[in-house]
Structure formats: C-alpha cells, structure tokens
N, C-alpha and C positions, 0 to 999 in steps of 0.2 A: 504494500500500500504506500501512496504517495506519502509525505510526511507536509503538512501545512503549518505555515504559522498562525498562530496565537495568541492576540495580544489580549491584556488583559489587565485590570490595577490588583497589585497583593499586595495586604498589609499596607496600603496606601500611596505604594509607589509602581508606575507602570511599566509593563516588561511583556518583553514578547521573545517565544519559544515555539519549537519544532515540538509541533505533536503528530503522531500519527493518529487517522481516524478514532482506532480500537482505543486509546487512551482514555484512563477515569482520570477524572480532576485530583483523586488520590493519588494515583501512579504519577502527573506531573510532578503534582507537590514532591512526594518522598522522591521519587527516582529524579529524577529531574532537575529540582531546586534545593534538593536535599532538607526540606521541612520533615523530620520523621514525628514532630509533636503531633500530625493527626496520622493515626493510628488507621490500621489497615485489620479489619475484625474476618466480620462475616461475608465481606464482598458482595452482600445481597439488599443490603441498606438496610439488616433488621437489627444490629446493634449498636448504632450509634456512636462507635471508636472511632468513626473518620468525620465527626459532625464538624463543618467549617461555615460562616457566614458567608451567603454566596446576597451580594444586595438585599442587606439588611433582615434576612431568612434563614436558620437555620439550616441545614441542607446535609444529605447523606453524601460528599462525596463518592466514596466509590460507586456510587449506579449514575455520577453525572459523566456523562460526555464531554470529555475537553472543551473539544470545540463547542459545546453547548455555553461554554464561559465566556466566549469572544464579547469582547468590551462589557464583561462585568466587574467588577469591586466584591473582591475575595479579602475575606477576613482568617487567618487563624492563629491558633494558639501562641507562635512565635510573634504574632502582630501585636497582643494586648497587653505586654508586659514586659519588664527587662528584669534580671536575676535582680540590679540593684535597687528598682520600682516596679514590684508587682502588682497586678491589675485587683483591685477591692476583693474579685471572686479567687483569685489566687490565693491572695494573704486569709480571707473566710475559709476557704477549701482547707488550708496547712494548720491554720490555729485552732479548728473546729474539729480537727480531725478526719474530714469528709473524704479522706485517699486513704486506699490502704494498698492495694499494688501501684496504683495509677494507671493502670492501663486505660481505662475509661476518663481519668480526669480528665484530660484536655477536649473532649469530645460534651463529658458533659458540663465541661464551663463555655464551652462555646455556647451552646442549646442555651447555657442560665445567660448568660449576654447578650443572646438575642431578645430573650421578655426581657432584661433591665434595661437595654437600650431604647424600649418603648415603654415602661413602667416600673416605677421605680418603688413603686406600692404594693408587689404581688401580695398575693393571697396562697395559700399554701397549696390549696388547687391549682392555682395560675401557675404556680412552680412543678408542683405534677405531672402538667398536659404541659408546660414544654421540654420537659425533661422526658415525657415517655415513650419518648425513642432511645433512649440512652439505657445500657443494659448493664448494671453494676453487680458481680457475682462476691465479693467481697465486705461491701458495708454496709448494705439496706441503703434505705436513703432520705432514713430520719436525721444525721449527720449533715447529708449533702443538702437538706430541704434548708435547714437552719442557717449554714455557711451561703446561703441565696438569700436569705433572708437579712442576712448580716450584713454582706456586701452590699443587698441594699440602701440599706440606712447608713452604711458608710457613704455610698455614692450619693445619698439624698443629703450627708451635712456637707460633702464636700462642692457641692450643688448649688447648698443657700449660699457659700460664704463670698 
C-alpha cells in the first residue's frame, strides 16, 4: 500500500507523517512518534488503554484510522503534563492512590479530561459514563472516581484565581 501523508496538530503542535492506509492512530503514536503513554490493550476499542482526545472527544485510538485524523487536534497523555508540572488529574490519580499497575492510567485520565475540560462540577455518575470505556482490572474505581473529583476542584480554584 501507498504510504500518504498526515498532517495533523498533537499535543498542540502540528506535524505531518507517512502513514500507511492500514495504520490506527495508536500505531502512529507509539510506532511512529514514539508516544508509548497510550497504551495498546485490546485492539478492539473495548478497553480503553489507548483512550486519547481526538477534538475535544475522548476517543479509542486503536479502531481510528490515521488518516481519519487529517487536520485534527490530538491530545494525549505526554500533552497534559510534564514530570516537573503534573496535570491536577495526574497529581489526584498518585496522591489518591487511583494507579496500581498503570496500565490503564493514562487512558483513563484522558477519558477524566475530556468531562473536566467541559465540567468542572461532575457528579459521580458524570464521572462513571465517561470513564466507562476504561477497563481497570487492579483498583475498582472508587479511588479513580474521587482522584476526578479532586482534580476537579483543584482545577475549579485554580480557575477562580
């Protein structure tokens, strides 16, 4: 198959890459741009280890189509934070205890950043239903519910000030 370019904005800078047709927006990331923070699961979009903000939506990478990303705005886990300034859901997720292998965190703090980037008030349901694509075989996700909750009201004072 031919390989096409790709242009697209990640993490808020824009960049274009040789994809082939058969490419998922997973396999760019990790193979490609070397992003391995979203996680490559089930390959079928049923657990949520590849979840990245594709325009403002959280999104199962591995079932999108590269080329389905041409001139979108891709968000993931390497975009929201840096080791020295962790993203609110970050620093909630570690102090909360809401990770216990990880494999699932970066997947499902993206899911929790897509409701806090349009509601900074969830309700424990609202965090639920966007989190229930996200498949956590290690912590339940009475831990993960509250580290949303938290990060919220961190990002609602750092909001007012």
């Amino acid at each position: 198959m031919q390989k096409k370019v790709l242009q697209f904005k990640l993490n808020g800078e824009s960049l274009a890459v040789l994809v082939s047709p058969a490419d998922t927006l997973v396999d760019v990331l990790r193979d490609q741009l070397g992003l391995t923070g979203t996680k490559k699961g089930c390959g079928k979009g049923e657990c949520g280890a590849c979840t990245v903000i594709m325009n403002g939506k959280s999104v199962n990478s591995c079932i999108i189509p590269a080329l389905q990303v041409m001139d979108a705005e891709i968000e993931t886990i390497e975009g929201i934070g840096k080791p020295e300034k962790l993203h609110p859901l970050q620093e909630s997720f570690i102090d909360l205890g809401a990770i216990q292998c990880g494999f699932c965190t970066p997947g499902m703090i993206m899911s929790a950043k897509a409701l806090l980037d349009i509601n900074l008030s969830p309700t424990t349901a609202d965090i639920k239903e966007a989190i229930a694509g996200n498949i956590c075989r290690c912590t339940g996700y009475t831990k993960i519910e509250e580290a949303v909750l938290a990060a919220a009201d961190k990002m609602k004072i750092k909001e007012d000030r």
